[in-house]
Residue frames relative to the residue before (quaternion, step in Angstrom):
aa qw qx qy qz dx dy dz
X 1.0000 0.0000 0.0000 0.0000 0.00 0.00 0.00
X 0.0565 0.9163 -0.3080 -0.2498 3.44 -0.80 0.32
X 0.7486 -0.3351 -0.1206 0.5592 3.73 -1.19 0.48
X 0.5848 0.6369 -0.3883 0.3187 3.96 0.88 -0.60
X 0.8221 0.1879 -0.2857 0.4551 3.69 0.79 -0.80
X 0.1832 0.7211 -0.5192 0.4206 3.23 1.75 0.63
X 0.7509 0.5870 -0.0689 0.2946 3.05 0.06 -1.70
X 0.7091 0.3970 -0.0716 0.5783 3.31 1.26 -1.65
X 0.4004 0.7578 -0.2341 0.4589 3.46 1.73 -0.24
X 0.7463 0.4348 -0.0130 0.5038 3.00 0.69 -2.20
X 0.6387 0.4869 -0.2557 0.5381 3.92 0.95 -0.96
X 0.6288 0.5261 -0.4122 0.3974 3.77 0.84 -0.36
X 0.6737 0.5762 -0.1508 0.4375 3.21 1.25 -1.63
X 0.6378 0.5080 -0.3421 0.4671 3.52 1.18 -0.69
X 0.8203 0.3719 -0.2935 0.3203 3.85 0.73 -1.07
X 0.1413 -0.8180 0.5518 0.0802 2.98 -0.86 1.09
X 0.5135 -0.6907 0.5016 0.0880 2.92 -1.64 0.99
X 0.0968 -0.8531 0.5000 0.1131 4.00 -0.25 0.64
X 0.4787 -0.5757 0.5657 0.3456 3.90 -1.09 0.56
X 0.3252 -0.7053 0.6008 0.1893 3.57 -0.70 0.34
X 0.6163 0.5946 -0.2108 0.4714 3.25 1.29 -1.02
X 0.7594 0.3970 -0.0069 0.5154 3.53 0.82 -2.07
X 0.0795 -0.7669 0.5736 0.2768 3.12 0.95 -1.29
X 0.3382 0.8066 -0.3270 0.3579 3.31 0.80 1.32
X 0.3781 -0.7605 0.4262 0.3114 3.54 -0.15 0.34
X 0.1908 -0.8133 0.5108 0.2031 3.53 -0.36 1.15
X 0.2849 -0.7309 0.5597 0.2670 3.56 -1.06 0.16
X 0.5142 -0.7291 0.4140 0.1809 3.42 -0.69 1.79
X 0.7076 0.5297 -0.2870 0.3693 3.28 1.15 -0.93
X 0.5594 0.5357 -0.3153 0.5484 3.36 1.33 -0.65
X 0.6620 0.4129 -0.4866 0.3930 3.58 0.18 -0.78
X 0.6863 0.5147 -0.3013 0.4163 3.73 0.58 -1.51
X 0.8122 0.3614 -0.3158 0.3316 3.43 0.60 -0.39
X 0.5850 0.4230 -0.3788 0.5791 3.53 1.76 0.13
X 0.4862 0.5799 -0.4880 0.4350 3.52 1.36 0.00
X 0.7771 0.1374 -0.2699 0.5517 3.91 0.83 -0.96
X 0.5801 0.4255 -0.6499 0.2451 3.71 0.08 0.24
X 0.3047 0.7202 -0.4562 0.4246 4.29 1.79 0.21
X 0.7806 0.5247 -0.0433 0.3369 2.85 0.62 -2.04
X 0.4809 0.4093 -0.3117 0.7099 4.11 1.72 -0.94
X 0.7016 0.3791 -0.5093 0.3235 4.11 -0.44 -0.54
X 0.7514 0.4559 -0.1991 0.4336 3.67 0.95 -1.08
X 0.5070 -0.6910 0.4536 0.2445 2.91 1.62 0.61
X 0.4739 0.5409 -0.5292 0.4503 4.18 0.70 0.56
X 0.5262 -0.5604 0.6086 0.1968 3.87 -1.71 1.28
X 0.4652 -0.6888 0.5461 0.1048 3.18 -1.24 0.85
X 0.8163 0.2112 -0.0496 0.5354 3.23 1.06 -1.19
X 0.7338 0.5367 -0.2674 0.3194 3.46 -1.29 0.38
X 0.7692 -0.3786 0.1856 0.4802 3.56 -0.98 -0.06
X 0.8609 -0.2284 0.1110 0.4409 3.59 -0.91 1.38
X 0.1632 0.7752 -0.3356 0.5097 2.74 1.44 2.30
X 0.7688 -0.4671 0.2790 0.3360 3.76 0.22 0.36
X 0.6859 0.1048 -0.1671 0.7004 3.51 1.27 -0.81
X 0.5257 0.4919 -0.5180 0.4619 3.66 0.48 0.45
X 0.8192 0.3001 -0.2860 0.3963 3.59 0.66 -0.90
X 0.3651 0.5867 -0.4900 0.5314 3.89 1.63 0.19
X 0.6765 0.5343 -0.3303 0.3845 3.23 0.13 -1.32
X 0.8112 0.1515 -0.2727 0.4945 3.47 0.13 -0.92
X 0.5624 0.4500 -0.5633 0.4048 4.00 0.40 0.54
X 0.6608 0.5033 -0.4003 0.3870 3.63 0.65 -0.50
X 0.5968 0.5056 -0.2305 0.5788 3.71 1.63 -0.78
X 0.8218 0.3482 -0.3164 0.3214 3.27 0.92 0.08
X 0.4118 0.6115 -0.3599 0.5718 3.15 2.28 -0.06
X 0.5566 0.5058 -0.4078 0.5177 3.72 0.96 -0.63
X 0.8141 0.1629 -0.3114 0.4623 3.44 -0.28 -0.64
X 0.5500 0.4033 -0.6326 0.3669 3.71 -0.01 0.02
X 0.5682 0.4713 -0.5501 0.3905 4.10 0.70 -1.23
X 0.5146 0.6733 -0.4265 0.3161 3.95 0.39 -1.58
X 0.5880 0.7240 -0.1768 0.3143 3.42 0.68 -1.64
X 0.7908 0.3752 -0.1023 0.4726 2.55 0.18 -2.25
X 0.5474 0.6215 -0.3537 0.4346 3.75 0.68 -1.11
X 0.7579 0.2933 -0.3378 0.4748 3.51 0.19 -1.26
X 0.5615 0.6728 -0.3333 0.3477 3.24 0.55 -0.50
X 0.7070 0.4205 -0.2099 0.5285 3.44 0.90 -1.13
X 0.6965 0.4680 -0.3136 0.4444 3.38 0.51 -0.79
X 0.7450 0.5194 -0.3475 0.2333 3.84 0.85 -0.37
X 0.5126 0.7182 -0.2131 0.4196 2.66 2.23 -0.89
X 0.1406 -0.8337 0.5289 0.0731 3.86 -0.01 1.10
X 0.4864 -0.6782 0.5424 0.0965 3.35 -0.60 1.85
């Protein structure tokens, strides 16, 4: 392996994810891996054109910037 996905390895393992709800610690690896063993039963492609991790990808990049939005938004708006 080398020092780069070592590295990128080591930065996965550190971020943690919290329930908001549970206030639990989710485990990333479990989700992703019941997210594609969901994703092999329904018979849907992981990779490629307007393919599962192309179309996560851009909803999760777009929930980020609409939240982003909203945030600046709220904060500019003088009460």
């Amino acid at each position: 392996m080398s020092d780069t996905s070592v590295e990128i390895e080591a930065a996965a393992e550190s971020a943690v994810m919290i329930d908001l709800v549970t206030g639990e610690i989710i485990d990333q690896q479990k989700m992703a891996k019941q997210l594609l063993a969901g994703a092999k039963a329904e018979g849907i492609s992981l990779v490629g054109p307007d393919r599962l991790l192309d179309g996560l990808t851009k909803t999760i990049l777009e929930t980020a910037l609409e939240s982003e939005a909203h945030f600046c938004y709220a904060n500019s708006v003088v009460a």
